[in-house]
C-alpha positions as a Markdown table, in Angstrom:
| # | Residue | x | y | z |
|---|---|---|---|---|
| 1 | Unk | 22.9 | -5.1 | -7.8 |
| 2 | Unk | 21.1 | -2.1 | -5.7 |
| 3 | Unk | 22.6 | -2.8 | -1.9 |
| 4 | Unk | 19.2 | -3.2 | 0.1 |
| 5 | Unk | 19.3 | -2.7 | 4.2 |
| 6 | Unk | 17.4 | -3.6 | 7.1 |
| 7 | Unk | 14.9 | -1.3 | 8.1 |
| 8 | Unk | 16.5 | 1.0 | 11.3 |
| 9 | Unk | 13.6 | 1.6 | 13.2 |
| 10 | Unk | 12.7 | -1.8 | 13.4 |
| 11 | Unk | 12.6 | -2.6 | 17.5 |
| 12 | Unk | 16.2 | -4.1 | 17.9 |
| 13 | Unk | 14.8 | -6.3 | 20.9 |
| 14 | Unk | 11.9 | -8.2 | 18.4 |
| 15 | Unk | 12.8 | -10.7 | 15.9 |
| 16 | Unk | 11.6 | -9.7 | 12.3 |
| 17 | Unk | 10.3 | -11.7 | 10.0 |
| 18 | Unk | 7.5 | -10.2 | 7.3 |
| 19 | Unk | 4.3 | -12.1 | 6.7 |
| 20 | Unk | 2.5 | -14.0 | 9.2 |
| 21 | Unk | 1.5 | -16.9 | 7.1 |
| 22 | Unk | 3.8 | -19.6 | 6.1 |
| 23 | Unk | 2.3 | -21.3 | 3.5 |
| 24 | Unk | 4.1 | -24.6 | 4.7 |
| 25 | Unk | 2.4 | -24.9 | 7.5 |
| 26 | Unk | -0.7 | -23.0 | 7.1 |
| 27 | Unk | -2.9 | -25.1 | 4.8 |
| 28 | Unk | -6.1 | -22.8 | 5.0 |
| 29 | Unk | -3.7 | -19.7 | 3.7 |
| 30 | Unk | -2.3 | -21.7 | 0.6 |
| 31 | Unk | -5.6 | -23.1 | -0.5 |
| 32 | Unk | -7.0 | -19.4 | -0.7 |
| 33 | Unk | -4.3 | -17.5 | -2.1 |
| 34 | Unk | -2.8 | -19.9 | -4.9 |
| 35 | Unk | -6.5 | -19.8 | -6.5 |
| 36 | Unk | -6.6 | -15.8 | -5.7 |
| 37 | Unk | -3.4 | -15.3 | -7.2 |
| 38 | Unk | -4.5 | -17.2 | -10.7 |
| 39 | Unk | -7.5 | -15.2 | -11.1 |
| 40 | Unk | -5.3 | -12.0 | -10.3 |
| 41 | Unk | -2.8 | -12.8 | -12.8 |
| 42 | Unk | -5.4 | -13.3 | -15.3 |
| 43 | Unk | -6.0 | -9.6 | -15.2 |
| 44 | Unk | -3.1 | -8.3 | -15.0 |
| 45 | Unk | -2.2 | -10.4 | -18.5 |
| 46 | Unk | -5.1 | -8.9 | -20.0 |
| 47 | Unk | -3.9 | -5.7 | -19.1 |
| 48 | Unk | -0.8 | -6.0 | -20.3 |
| 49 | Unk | -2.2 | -7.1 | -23.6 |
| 50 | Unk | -4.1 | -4.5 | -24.5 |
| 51 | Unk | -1.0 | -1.9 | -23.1 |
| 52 | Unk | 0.9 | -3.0 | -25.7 |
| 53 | Unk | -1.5 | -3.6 | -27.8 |
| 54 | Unk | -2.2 | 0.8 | -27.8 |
| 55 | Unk | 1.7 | 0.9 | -27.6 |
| 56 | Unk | 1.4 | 0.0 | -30.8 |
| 57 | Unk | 3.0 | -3.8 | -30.1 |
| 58 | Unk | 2.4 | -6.1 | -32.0 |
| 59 | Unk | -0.8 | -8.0 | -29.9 |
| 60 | Unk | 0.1 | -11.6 | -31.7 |
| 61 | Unk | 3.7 | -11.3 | -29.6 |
| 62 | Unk | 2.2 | -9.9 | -26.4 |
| 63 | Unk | -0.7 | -12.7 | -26.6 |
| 64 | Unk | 2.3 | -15.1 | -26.9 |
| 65 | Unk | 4.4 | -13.2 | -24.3 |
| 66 | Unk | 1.4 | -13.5 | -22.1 |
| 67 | Unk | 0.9 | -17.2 | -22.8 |
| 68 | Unk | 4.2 | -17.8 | -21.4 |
| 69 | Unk | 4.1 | -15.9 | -17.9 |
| 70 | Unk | 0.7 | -17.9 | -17.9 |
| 71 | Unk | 2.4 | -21.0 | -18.2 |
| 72 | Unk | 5.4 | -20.3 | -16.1 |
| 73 | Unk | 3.8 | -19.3 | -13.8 |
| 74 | Unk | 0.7 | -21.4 | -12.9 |
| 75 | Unk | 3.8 | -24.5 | -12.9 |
| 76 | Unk | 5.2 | -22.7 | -10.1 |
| 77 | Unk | 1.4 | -22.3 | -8.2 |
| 78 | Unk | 1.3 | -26.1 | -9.1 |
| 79 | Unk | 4.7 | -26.9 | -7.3 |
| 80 | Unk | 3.2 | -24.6 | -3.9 |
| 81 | Unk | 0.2 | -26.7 | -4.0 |
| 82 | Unk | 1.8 | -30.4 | -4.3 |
| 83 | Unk | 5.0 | -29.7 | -2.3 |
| 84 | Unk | 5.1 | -26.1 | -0.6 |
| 85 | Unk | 7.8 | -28.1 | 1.8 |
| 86 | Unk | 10.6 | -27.3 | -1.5 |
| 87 | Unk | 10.3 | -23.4 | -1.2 |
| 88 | Unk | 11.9 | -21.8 | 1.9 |
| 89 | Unk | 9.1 | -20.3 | 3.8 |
| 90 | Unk | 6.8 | -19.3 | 1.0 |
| 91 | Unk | 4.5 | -16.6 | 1.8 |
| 92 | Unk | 2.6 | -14.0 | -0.2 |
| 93 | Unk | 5.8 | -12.0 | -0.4 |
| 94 | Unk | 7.3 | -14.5 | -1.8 |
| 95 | Unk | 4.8 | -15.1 | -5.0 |
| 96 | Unk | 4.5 | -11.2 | -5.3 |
| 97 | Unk | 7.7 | -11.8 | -6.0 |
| 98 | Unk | 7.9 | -14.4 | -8.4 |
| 99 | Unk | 4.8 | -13.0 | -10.0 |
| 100 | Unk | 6.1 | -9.7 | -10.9 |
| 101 | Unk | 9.7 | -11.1 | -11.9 |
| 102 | Unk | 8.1 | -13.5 | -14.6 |
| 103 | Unk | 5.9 | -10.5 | -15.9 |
| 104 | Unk | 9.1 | -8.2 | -16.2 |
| 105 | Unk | 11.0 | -10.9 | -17.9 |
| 106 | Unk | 8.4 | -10.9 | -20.7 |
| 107 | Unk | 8.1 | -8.0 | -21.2 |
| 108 | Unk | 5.4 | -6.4 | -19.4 |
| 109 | Unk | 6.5 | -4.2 | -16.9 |
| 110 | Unk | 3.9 | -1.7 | -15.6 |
| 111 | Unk | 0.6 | -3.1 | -16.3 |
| 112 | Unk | -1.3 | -1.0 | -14.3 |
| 113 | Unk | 0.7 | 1.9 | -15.5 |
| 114 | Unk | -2.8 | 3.6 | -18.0 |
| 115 | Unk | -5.2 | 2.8 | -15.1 |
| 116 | Unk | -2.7 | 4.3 | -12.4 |
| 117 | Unk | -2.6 | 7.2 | -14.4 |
| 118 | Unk | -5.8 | 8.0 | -14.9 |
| 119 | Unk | -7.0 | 7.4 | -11.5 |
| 120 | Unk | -4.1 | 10.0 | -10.7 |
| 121 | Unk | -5.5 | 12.4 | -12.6 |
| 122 | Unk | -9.6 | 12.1 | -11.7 |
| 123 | Unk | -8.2 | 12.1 | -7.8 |
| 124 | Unk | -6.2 | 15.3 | -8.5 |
| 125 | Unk | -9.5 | 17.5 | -9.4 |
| 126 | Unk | -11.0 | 16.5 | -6.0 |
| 127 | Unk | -7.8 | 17.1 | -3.8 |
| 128 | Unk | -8.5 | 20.9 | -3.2 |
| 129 | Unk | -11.9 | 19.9 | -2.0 |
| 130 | Unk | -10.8 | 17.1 | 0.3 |
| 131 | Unk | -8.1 | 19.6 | 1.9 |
| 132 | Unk | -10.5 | 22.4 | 2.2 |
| 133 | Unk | -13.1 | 20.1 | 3.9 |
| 134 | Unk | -10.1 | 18.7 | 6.7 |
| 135 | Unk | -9.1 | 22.6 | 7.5 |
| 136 | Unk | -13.0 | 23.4 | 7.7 |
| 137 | Unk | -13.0 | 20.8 | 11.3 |
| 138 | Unk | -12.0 | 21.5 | 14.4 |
| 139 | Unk | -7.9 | 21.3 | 15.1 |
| 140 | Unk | -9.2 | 18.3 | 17.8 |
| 141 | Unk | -11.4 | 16.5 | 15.0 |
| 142 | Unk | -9.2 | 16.9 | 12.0 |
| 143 | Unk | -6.7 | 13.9 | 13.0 |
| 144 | Unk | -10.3 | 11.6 | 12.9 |
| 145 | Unk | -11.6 | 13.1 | 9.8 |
| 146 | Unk | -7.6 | 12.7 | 7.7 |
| 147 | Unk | -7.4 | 9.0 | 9.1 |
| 148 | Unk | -10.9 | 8.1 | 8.0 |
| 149 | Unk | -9.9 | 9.5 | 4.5 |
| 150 | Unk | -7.0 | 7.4 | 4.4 |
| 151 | Unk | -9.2 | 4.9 | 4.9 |
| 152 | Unk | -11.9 | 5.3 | 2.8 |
| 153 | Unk | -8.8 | 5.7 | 0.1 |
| 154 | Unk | -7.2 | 2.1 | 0.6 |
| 155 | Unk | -10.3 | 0.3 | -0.5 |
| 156 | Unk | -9.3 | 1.4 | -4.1 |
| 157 | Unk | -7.4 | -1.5 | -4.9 |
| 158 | Unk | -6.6 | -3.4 | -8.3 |
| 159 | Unk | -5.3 | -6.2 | -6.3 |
| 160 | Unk | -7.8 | -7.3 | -4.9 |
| 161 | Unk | -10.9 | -9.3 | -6.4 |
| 162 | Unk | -13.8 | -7.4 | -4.4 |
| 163 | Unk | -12.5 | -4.5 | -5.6 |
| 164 | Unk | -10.9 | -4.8 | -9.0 |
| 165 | Unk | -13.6 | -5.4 | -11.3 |
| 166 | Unk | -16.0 | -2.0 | -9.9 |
| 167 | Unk | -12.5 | 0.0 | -10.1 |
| 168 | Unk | -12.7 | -1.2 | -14.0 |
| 169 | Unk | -16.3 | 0.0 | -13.9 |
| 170 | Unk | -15.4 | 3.1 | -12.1 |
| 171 | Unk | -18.1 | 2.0 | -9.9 |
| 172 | Unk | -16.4 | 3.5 | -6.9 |
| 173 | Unk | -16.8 | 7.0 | -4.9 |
| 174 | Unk | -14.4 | 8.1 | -2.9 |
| 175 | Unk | -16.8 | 10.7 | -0.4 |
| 176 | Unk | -19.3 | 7.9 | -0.7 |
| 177 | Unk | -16.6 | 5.6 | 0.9 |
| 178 | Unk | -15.8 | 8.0 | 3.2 |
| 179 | Unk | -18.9 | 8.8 | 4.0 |
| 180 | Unk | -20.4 | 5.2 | 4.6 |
| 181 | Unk | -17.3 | 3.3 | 6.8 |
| 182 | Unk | -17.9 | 1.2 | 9.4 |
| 183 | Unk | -19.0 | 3.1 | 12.7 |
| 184 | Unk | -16.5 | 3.4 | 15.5 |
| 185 | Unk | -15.2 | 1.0 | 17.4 |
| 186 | Unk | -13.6 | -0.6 | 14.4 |
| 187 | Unk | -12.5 | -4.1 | 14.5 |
| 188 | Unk | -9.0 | -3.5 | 15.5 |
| 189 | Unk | -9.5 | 0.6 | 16.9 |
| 190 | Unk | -6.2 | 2.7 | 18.7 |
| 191 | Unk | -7.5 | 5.4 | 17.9 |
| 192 | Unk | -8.7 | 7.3 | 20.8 |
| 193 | Unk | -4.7 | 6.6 | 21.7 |
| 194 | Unk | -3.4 | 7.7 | 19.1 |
| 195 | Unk | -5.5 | 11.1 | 19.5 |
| 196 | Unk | -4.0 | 11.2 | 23.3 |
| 197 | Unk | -0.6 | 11.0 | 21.5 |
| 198 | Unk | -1.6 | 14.0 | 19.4 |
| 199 | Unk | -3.4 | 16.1 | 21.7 |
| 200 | Unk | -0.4 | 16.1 | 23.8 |
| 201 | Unk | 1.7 | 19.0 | 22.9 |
| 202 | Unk | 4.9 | 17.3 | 21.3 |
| 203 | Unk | 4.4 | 17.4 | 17.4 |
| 204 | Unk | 6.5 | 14.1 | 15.7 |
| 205 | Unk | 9.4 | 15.6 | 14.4 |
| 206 | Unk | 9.1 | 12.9 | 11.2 |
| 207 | Unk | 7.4 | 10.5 | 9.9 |
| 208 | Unk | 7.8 | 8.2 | 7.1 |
| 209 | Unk | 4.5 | 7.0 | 5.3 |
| 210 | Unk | 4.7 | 3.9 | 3.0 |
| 211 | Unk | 2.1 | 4.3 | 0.9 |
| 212 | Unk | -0.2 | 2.2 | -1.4 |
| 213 | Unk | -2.1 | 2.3 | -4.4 |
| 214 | Unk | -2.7 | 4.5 | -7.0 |
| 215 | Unk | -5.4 | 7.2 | -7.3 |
| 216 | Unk | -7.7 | 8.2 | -4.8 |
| 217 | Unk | -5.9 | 6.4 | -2.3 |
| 218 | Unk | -2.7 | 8.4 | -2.7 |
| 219 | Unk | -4.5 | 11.5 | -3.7 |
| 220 | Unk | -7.5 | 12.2 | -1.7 |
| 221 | Unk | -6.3 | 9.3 | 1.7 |
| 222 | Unk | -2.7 | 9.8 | 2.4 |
| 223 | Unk | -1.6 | 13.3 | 0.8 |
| 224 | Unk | -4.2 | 14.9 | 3.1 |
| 225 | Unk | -2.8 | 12.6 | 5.8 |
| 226 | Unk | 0.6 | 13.7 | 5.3 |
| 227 | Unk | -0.6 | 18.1 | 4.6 |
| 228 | Unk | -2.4 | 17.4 | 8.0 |
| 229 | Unk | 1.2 | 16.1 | 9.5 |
| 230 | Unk | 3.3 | 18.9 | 8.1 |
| 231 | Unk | 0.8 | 21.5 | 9.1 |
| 232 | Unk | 1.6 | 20.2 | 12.5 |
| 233 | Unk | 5.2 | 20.7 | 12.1 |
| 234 | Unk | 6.2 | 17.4 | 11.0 |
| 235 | Unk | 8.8 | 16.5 | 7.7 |
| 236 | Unk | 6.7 | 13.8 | 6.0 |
| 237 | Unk | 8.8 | 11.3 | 4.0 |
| 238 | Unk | 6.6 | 9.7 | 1.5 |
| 239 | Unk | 8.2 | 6.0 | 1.1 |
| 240 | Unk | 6.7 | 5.0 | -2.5 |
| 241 | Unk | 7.7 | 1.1 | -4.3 |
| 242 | Unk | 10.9 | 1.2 | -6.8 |
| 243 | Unk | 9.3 | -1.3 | -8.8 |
| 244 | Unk | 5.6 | -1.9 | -9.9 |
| 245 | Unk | 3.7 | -3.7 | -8.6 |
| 246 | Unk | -0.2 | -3.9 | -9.3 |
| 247 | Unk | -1.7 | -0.6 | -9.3 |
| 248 | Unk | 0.6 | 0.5 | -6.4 |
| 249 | Unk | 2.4 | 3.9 | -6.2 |
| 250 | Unk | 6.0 | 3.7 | -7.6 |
| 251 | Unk | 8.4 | 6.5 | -7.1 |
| 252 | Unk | 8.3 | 7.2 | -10.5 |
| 253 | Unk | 4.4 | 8.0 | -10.6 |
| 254 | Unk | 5.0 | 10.0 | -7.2 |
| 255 | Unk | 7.6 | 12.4 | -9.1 |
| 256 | Unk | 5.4 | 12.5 | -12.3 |
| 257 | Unk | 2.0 | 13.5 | -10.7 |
| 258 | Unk | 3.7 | 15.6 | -7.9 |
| 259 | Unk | 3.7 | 18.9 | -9.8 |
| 260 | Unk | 0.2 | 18.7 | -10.4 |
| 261 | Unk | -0.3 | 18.7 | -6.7 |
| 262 | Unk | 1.9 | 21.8 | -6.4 |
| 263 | Unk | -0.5 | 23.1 | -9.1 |
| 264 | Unk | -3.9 | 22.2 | -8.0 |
| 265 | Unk | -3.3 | 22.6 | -3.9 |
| 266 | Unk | -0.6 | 24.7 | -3.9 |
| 267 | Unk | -0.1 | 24.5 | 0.3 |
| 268 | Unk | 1.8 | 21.3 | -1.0 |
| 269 | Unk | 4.8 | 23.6 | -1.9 |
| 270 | Unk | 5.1 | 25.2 | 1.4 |
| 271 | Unk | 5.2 | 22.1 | 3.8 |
| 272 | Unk | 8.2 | 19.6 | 4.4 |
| 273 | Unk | 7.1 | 16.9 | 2.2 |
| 274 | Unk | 9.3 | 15.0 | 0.6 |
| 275 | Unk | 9.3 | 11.3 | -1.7 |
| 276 | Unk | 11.7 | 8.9 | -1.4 |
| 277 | Unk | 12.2 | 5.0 | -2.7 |
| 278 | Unk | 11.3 | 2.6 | -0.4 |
| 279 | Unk | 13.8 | 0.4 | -2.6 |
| 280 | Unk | 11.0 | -2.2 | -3.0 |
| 281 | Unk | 8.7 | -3.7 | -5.8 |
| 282 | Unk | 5.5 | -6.0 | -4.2 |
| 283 | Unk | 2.5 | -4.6 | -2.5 |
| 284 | Unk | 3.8 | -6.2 | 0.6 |
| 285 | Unk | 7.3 | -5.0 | 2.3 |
| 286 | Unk | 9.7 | -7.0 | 3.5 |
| 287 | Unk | 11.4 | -4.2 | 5.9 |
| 288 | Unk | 14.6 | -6.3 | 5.8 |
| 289 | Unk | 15.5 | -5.1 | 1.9 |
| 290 | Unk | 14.8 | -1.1 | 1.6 |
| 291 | Unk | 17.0 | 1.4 | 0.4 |
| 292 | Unk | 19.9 | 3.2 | 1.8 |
| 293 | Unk | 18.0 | 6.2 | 1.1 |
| 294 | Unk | 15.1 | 5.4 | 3.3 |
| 295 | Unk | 16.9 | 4.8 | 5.7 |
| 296 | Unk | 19.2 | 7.8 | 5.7 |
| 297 | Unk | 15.8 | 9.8 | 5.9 |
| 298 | Unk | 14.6 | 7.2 | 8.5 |
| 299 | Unk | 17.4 | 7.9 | 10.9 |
| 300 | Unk | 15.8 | 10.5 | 12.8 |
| 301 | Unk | 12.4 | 9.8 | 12.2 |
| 302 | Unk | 9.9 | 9.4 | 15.6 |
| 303 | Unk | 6.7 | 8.2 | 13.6 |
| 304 | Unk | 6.5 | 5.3 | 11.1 |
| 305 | Unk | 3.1 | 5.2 | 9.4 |
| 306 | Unk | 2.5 | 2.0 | 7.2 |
| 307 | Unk | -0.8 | 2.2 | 5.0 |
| 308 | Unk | -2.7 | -0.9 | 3.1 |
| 309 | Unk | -3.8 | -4.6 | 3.6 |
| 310 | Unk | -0.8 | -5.9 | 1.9 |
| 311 | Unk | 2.0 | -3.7 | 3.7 |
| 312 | Unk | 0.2 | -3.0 | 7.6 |
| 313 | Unk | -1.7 | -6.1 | 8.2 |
| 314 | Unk | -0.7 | -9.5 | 5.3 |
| 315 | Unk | 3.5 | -8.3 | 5.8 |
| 316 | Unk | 3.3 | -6.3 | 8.9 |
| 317 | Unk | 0.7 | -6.6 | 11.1 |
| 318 | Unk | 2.7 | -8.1 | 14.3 |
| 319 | Unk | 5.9 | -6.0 | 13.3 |
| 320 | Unk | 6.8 | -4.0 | 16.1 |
| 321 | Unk | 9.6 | -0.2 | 15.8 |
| 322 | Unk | 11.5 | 1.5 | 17.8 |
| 323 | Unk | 9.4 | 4.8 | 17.3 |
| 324 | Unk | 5.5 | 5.6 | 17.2 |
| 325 | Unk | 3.7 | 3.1 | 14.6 |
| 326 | Unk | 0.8 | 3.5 | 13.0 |
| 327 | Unk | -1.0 | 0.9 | 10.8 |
| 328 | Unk | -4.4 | 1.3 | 8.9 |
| 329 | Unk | -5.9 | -0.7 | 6.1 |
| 330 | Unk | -9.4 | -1.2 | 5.0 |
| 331 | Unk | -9.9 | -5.5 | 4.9 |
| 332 | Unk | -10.7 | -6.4 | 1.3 |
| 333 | Unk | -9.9 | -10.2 | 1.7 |
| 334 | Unk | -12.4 | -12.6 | 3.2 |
| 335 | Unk | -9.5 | -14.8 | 4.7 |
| 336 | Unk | -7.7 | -11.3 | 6.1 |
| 337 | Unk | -10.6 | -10.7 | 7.5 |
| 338 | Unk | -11.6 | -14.1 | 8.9 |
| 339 | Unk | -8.0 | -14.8 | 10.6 |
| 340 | Unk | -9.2 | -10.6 | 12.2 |
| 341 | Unk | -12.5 | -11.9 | 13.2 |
| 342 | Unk | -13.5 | -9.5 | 11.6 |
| 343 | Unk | -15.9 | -8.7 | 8.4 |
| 344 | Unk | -15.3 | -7.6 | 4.5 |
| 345 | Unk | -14.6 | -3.6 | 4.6 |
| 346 | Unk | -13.9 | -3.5 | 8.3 |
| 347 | Unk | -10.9 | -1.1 | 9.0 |
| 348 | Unk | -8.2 | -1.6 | 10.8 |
| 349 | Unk | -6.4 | 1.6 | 13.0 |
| 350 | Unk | -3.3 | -0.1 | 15.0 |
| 351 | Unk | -1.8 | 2.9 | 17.1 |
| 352 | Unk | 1.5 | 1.4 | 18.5 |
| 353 | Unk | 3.6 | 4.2 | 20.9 |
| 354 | Unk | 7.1 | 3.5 | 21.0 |
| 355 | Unk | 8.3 | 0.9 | 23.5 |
| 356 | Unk | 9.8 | 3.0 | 26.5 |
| 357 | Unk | 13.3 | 2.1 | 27.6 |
């Protein structure tokens, strides 16, 4: 069993605990998300189906596979719903988890893995164009213009229904995103502090960055982010899942696509930039199970930067570090954004500075 650790730059002086809603006592959470989570699972069966099915598996035994997780795990959906009081403190993590297990027990792994791929690999052609376009601004506006690509990226998302289906459709733009977010002030906006923190002379020494999905928003939101970063002077430790999970970045795709990078912006190979395993396998984080690695890197880190609905606002969102936090997530979830007051594809730019002592 891989030894999993508690997350060091957690604040030692707040309690932890990932995931805001307990669906024992939140009623209005678990009525939304058992139903989102059976549609959700209906596509990722369908994908695993036809992966096996261009494996060259036989599609009889993955439609039977499939027929099982479905089974297995709609009973457990049913047991939330009649009794969530027999689960200890069910949450969303906590079905991620369950979700992905029953999927890997059958047989289908990495789903996503085709789609991932491919949206690697359209991203990749545009990344010398997005990093062209961040050096061509101002030294005091390129800190804006990265964290509004980072989030126009997040709103590609196979996890999510409002996004899903026009991802299928490659339906999406990524400078039409970027170009069309929600005017400043955003519903939850630091970001005027976090520019003070910036403009101020002392450059991070590192930051880790848990990243997110797939595609554009790995490629053209947070590798710019973290090229910006290390232009700076900062190592940038790119924290990536052990596991998959949905279309989320695993280490795995990281390493594979990484020497495309190299290849098609070459300013990659010059800058501290490193990838690392964030130990982890749901597109939430529990920051209580990463991996010794992480946290060897994490030691002497001053800047932890958390990206996605799922990992900065649904796991994280109250979490609070020892060292200057940053959280930013585009709201694709109507009860995310209701329990925000907030509205569908409002962002959200959380700018904590690290407590003083």
């Amino acid at each position: 069993m891989v030894r999993k650790e508690k997350f060091c730059r957690l604040d030692p002086n707040w309690e932890y605990l990932p995931c805001q809603w307990d669906f024992r006592y939140n009623s209005a959470a678990r009525e939304y998300y058992v139903p989102f989570f059976r549609v959700q699972y209906e596509r990722s069966l369908t994908l695993g189906i036809a992966q096996a099915e261009a494996d060259g598996k036989d599609r009889a035994d993955a439609e039977r596979r499939a027929e099982t997780c479905r089974r297995e795990f709609n009973a457990f959906l049913d047991r939330m719903l009649a009794d969530p009081w027999q689960f200890e403190r069910p949450t969303m993590l906590s079905i991620d988890c369950v979700r992905d297990n029953i999927l890997r027990e059958n047989g289908f792994f990495d789903v996503y893995y085709e789609i991932k791929h491919h949206d690697n690999e359209l991203a990749l052609s545009l990344l010398p164009e997005i990093c062209r376009d961040l050096d061509a601004h101002a030294p005091s506006q390129q800190l804006q213009t990265a964290t509004q690509g980072a989030l126009a990226g997040n709103i590609f998302d196979m996890g999510v229904t409002a996004t899903a289906q026009r991802m299928l459709e490659k339906s999406l733009s990524f400078l039409h995103t970027r170009d069309n977010l929600p005017r400043r002030p955003w519903v939850v906006d630091d970001f005027d502090t976090l520019l003070r923190r910036f403009l101020s002379g002392q450059v991070h020494r590192k930051a880790i960055m848990f990243v997110d999905n797939a595609g554009a928003d790995f490629i053209l939101g947070m590798l710019p982010l973290a090229r910006f970063l290390a232009l700076r002077g900062t190592e940038v430790v790119i924290a990536a899942n052990e596991l998959p999970t949905l279309n989320d970045m695993t280490i795995r795709d990281a390493q594979e696509i990484w020497p495309e990078v190299l290849v098609a912006e070459p300013s990659f190979g010059k800058l501290p930039i490193r990838l690392v395993s964030t130990g982890t396998g749901a597109p939430l984080i529990d920051l209580r199970e990463i991996s010794p690695e992480l946290n060897r890197e994490a030691a002497n880190a001053d800047l932890v930067i958390l990206e996605g609905m799922g990992r900065a606002l649904e796991s994280n969102f109250f979490t609070r570090f020892d060292v200057d936090a940053l959280k930013i997530a585009m709201i694709k979830e109507e009860f995310v954004a209701q329990s925000l007051g907030a509205s569908m594809y409002d962002v959200v730019c959380r700018f904590e500075p690290a407590p003083r002592r």
